[in-house]
Every structure is written in C-alpha cells, then in structure tokens.
N, C-alpha and C positions, 0 to 999 in steps of 0.2 A: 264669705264669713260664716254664713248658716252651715253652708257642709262642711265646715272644720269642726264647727262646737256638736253638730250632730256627728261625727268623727268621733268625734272626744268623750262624747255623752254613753256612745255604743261600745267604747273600751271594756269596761267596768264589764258590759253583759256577755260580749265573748269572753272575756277571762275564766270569769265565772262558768259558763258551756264548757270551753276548755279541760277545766279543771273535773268539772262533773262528766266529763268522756272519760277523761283519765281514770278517776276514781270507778268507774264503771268498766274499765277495761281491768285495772289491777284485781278487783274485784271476781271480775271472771277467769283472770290468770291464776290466779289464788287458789279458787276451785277447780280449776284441770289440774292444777299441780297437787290438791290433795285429793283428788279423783284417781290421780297415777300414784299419787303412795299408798292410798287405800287400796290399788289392784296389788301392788307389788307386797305389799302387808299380806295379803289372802293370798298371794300365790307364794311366800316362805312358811305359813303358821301351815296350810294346808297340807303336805305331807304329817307332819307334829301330829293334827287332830287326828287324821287319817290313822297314823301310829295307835291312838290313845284308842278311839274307839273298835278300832280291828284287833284290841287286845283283849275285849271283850264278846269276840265273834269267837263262832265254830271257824273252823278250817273250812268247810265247803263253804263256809260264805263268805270268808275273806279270798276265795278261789273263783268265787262265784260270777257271772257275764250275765247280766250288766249285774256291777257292783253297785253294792249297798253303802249308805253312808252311814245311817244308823244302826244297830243290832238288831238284828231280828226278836233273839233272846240275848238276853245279857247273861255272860257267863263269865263267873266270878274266880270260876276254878283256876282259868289260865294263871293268875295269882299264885293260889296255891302250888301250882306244879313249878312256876319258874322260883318259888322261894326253897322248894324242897329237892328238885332233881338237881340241883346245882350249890355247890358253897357261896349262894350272893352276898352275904357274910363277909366272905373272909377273902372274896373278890373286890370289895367294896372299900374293906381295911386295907388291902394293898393299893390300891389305887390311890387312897386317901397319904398313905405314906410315901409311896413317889410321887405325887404332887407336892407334898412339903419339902421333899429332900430337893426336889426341882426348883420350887420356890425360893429357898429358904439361900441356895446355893449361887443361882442366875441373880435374885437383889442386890446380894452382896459382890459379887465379881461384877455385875455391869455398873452400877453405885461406884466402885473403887476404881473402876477401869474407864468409866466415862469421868469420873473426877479428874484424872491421870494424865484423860487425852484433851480436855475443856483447858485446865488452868496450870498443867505445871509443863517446865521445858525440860527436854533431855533429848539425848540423840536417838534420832531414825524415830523418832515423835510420828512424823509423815508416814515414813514408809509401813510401818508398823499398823498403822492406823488401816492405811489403805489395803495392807495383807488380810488383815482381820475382815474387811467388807468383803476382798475378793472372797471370801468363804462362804457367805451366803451364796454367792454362783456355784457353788459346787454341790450336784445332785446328792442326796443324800442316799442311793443305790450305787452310787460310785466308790462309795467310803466301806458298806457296810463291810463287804468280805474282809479287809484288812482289820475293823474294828471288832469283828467276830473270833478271829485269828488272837487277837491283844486280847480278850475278855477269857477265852478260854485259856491260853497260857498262865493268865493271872488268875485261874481256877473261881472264875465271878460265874458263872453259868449257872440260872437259877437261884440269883441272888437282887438283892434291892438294886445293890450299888452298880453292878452288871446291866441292871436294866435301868437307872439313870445316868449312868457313865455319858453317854454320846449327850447328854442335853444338861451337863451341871452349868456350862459356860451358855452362854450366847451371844453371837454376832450379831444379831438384832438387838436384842439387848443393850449391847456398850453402844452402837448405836444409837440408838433414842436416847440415851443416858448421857451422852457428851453435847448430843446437839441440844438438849433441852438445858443442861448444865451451864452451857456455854453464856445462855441469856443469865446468869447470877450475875451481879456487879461484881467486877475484877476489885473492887475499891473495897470494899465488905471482907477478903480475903486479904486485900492488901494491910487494912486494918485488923486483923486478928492475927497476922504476924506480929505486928509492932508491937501488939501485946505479946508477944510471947507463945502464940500456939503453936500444936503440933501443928503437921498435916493429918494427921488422924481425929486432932480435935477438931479441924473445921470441917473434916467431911462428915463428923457424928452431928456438928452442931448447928454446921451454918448450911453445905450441901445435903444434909438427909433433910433436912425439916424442908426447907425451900425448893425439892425437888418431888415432893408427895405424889403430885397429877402424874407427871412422867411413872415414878415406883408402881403407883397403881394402875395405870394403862398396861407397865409390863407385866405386874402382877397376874393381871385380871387373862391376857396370854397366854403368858407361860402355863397358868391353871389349864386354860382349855389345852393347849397343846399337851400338856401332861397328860390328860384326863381319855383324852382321845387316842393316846398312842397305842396304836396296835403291831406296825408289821416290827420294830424293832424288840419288845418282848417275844414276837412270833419267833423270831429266830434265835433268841439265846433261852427262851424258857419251854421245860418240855412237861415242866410238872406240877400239876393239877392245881396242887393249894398257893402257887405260887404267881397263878397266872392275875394280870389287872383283869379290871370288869371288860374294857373292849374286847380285849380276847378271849375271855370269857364266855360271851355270848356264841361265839363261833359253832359253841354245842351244841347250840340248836338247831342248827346248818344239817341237817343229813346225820347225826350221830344220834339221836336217840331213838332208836327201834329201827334204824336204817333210815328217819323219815324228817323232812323236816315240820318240827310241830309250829308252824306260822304263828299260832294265837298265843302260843306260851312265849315264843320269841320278840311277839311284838309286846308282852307285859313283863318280860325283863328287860325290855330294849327301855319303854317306859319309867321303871324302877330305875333303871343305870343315867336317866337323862336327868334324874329330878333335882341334883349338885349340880348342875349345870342352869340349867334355870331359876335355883336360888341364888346363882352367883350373877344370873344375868339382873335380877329382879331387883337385889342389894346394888349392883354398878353401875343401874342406869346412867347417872351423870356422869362416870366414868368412861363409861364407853361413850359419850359424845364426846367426852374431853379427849379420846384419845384420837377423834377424826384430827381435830384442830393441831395435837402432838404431830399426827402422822406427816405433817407440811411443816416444820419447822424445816429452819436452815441455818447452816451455819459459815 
C-alpha cells in the first residue's frame, strides 16, 4: 500500500521533469532553427552588400585577391558616371511603364479568367483549363522565334506593346486566381443573382474585394518578373532610348572604352535594384501570404 501512494505521490514530479525536458528541448530546437535562418539570411543579403559596397570601390579593388569588404577609398564618382554615361532616366521610365501595362493587363485577365474557371459552367471548362497549365510546361526559348516572327510582321519592334506582348496574359496567374477564388462561398454568388446581378457586377463587387491576398501575391510577381525582363526586350529592341533598365545595364559589359567599368556597373546595378526593394519593404506581409497562396488546392 505504501509503494502505491509513494507511486502516486511521484506522479505530479515526473510530470513536471517531463515537461521541463520538453520545454528545454523546444527551446534549443528554436534556436538551431533561427541559427539556420540567420546563416541563410547572410548568405542571400551577402552578394546585395557586396553589390552596394564595390560600387563604391576603384576597379583594382573590386579585382583585387584577397578581396576587400570595405573600401579602401570611397568613391562617389562611380554615381556620377553610371547617371550620366547612360539614359538611367529614361531607362527607368520605360521599365516603369511596362511593368504597368504588365500589371495593369495580367490582374485583369487572371481576375476574369480565374473567376470563369472557379464559379461558372460552360463547355470544355476542363479541357480549357488544363491547356492553359499545360503552357506553363512550355520553355519560353521554344516560343521565342515564332513570337519574334508575329511582333515584327505586326511592325511592334521597338515598341512598349512589342515588349509586353508575350507577358499581358498569364498561366500562373489564372492559376492562383481560380484556386484561391474557388474558396469564395458559391452561396454569396448564388445570392447576388437572385438579386439580379450581373456577372460583371459580382466579379467588381463580391470576387475583386474578397480575393485582395491572391491580386497581391500576383501583383507583387508579375512587378518583379516585369522588372527583371531582359532576354525578351534583348531581342525585339535594338534602340537605345527604348531599352528597360535590365538591359540597359549590359553597357557596361565590355562597351564603354572597350572595358568593363566594374564600379560604375555595380552603382547602376544599385540604382536599378532600389523599386525592387521598396516593393519588397511595402509587401512584406504579402509575401508571407503568398507562401501560404502557393499550397492552395482546389
């Protein structure tokens, strides 16, 4: 009888050890796991600095073995040379204008096209659907010559619309746009019929407002992939004022005095990053929301 109640008595004390191992293990799990995002954190930002400060370096020292992390001298000039040996200007305006027409184009056709494919019926609904994903499988170097072929017959070459053509639609786009749509209550639409609405009014009224996180995940995309495009302006744009900032910066590759000036290239490469990072700076919750979009299912 005594060794039961001293049984019984010693419950409560292992519990308790138990639980304080536990919390002692999580504890330490916690910090290897922010041990590994803080190395992974240093090893994405680490090129970035490297950028920023070697645009402040001479050329022999961003050439230099063993490299430097800090400047020797700090040199301000590289600034001035990549704002004046180049149109960054009028690079900057174009890039900004095809990312709206990209924008402005991909919201509205994945919006209306994932509205399309979520809630309403019509024939070859399936097949339709599943041709539009099979597109994402198809290399975008496979397409180009034929749509090079189509841009210059339609005399676009060297033109806005030439160099957004291949990205106004997107497959990923209608994409995320149906599978997130799909979670709206059928009942909410069912109910705005019997009032009387359009289909145009519920996708202004009831699908635009209640599918924001999705628009913005796409949004915040389609910016960078705009913003980044380089080989397909490479190939329909041959003239100068007309080029985006990516390809842009190419000038400093080998074309200015035969040489490449390293320091001026890494403080236009700095100038061209800085819409980029004010979009990352504004979307932070954005971009976590768009992990958790990325797993939807439908």
């Amino acid at each position: 009888m005594s060794t039961t109640l001293a049984k019984v008595a010693a419950t409560p004390v292992v519990a308790r050890a138990h639980r304080a191992r536990s919390k002692v293990w999580r504890r330490i799990g916690m910090g290897v796991f922010y041990i590994a995002l803080t190395a992974v954190a240093i090893f994405c930002i680490t090129p970035m600095v490297w950028m920023l400060l070697g645009s402040f370096k001479y050329d022999s020292e961003i050439l230099a073995y063993p490299p430097t992390f800090l400047p020797k001298y700090w040199l301000y000039q590289n600034y001035v040379r990549a704002t004046t040996l180049i149109p960054m200007g009028r690079w900057f305006l174009n890039s900004v204008i095809l990312a709206a027409i990209t924008e402005l184009s991909v919201l509205t056709t994945a919006s209306l096209a994932g509205y399309a494919f979520a809630h309403l019926e019509f024939r070859l609904k399936r097949v339709l659907f599943l041709s539009i994903l099979g597109t994402m499988m198809i290399p975008f170097f496979t397409i180009m010559i034929p749509l090079f072929l189509m841009v210059s017959r339609l005399k676009l070459l060297n033109t806005y619309l030439g160099m957004v053509l291949p990205g106004l639609v997107s497959a990923y786009g209608i994409f995320l746009m149906r599978q997130f749509m799909s979670t709206i209550p059928t009942e909410l639409l069912e109910a705005a019929r019997i009032d009387g609405s359009s289909e145009f009014r519920i996708w202004a009224e009831i699908i635009i407002p209640n599918s924001r996180p999705a628009l913005g995940t796409l949004a915040l995309f389609t910016f960078l992939g705009s913003w980044d495009s380089f080989t397909w302006p490479l190939v329909i744009v041959n003239q100068r004022p007309m080029k985006p900032i990516a390809l842009g910066l190419v000038e400093f590759t080998g074309q200015l005095a035969f040489e490449t000036k390293y320091g001026t290239l890494l403080a236009a490469s700095s100038i061209a990053v800085v819409p980029v990072l004010i979009v990352f700076i504004l979307a932070q919750e954005q971009i976590i929301e768009s992990f958790h979009l990325s797993g939807l299912k439908g």
